[in-house]
C-alpha angles and dihedrals in degrees: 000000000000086000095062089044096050103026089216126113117205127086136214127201130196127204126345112341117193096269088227089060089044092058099045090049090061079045079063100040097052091068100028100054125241139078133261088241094194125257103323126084114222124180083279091063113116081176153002109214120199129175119216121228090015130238091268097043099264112142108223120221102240095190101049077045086052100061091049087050093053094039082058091042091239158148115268101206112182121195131208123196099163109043100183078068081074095067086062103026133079104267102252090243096152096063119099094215122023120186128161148159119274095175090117103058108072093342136119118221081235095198086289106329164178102284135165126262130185126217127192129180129170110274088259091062090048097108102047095058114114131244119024130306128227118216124179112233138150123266116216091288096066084244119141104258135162127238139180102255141194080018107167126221088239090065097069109019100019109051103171093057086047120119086211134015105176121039134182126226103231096162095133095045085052094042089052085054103051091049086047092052089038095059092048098037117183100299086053096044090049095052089047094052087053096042081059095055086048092054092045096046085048087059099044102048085046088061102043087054089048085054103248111133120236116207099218132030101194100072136136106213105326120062129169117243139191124243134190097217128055101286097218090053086044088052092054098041089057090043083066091060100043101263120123098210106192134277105307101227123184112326121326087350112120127187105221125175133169124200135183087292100066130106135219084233085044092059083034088061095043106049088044096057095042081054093050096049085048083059092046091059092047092056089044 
């Protein structure tokens, strides 16, 4: 999309992007043209994208983003890849596309999928979004209806001019997000995202007491910490004993998070046995 905007090919990305869409995105650019040219947008830039919160937990500066993307006469694309972050977070306005994953607000993790995403873009871009839009109208009877809108002619009869060419139903997976959204509205969203932040600023002060080092300090739910023992092996060893530690990243480097659902035992636990492997290794 940026790159028919733009008409430009190449992509820069700042901070920690979700290796799997990092790898889809050089899926992408195998058949598209252009490079991913690191973190900085030249005059070649279709667009800058930037994940926020990143893959490690930082909290990028936008605005500070969005100057660098209009110096380079870019695309600003934020990606979101925990929405309840956005009912703490500032609202990512200044993008100029804006997609995510929904999946947990009113979704099942579903063994993979499907799941729902969402996908916003200012009203000039509105044609060149892919898939199919949805707008609310009358029929001849005056009567509220639903309709596919700003549908192109390419997109039926000129398909390789299309934006999309192949689209899933996910009615039911929306559907299940709006009810969900519905129920919370924004004062609930709002609470659960902060309820969030509480859980994750009660795990990381129990492992810094418990003498373990986090990287940032300025993170919604997911935080990187360092560990003493080789983080893979630590993340193997707790799966044995039915704790699901975290995502195990280069070397001691472990990927933790804590949601609504979890509990003050269930950091307890966690923080125990990391302490104990770190012991084992000592002895060792």
């Amino acid at each position: 999309m940026a790159k028919r905007i733009k008409q430009r090919a190449n992509v820069a990305i700042h901070g920690e992007l979700h290796p799997h869409y990092f790898e889809t995105l050089k899926t992408y650019k195998k058949h598209i043209g252009g490079h991913v040219q690191g973190s900085e947008p030249d005059d070649t830039t279709a667009c800058l994208i930037v994940q926020y919160p990143d893959f490690h937990g930082n909290i990028p500066n936008l605005e500070e983003l969005r100057k660098k993307c209009d110096a380079a006469g870019c695309l600003m694309v934020v990606v979101v890849t925990e929405i309840v972050a956005l009912g703490l977070l500032p609202a990512p306005a200044m993008a100029d596309i804006v997609c995510g994953e929904g999946q947990s607000i009113g979704v099942g993790l579903q063994f993979g999928g499907p799941h729902v995403g969402f996908f916003a873009t200012k009203k000039e871009y509105l044609r060149q979004m892919p898939g199919r839009l949805c707008g609310a109208t009358v029929d001849a009877d005056g009567k509220r209806s639903f309709v596919l809108t700003l549908s192109t002619r390419e997109q039926h009869i000129r398909r390789e001019k299309a934006t999309s060419n192949i689209c899933t139903n996910v009615g039911l997976m929306a559907t299940a997000f709006t009810v969900h959204m519905g129920l919370l509205g924004e004062t609930g969203f709002k609470q659960l995202a902060q309820l969030n932040h509480q859980k994750a600023c009660e795990l990381a002060d129990a492992l810094e007491a418990a003498g373990f080092k986090i990287e940032i300090k300025n993170f919604f739910n997911e935080f990187v910490v360092q560990l003493t023992t080789d983080a893979k092996k630590t993340v193997k060893d707790l799966a044995k004993k039915g704790i699901i530690a975290g995502y195990a990243l280069d070397g001691n480097k472990l990927l933790v998070n804590a949601t609504e659902t979890t509990s003050s035992e269930d950091i307890r636990r966690l923080v125990a046995e990391l302490g104990t492997q770190t012991k084992i290794k000592e002895v060792a």
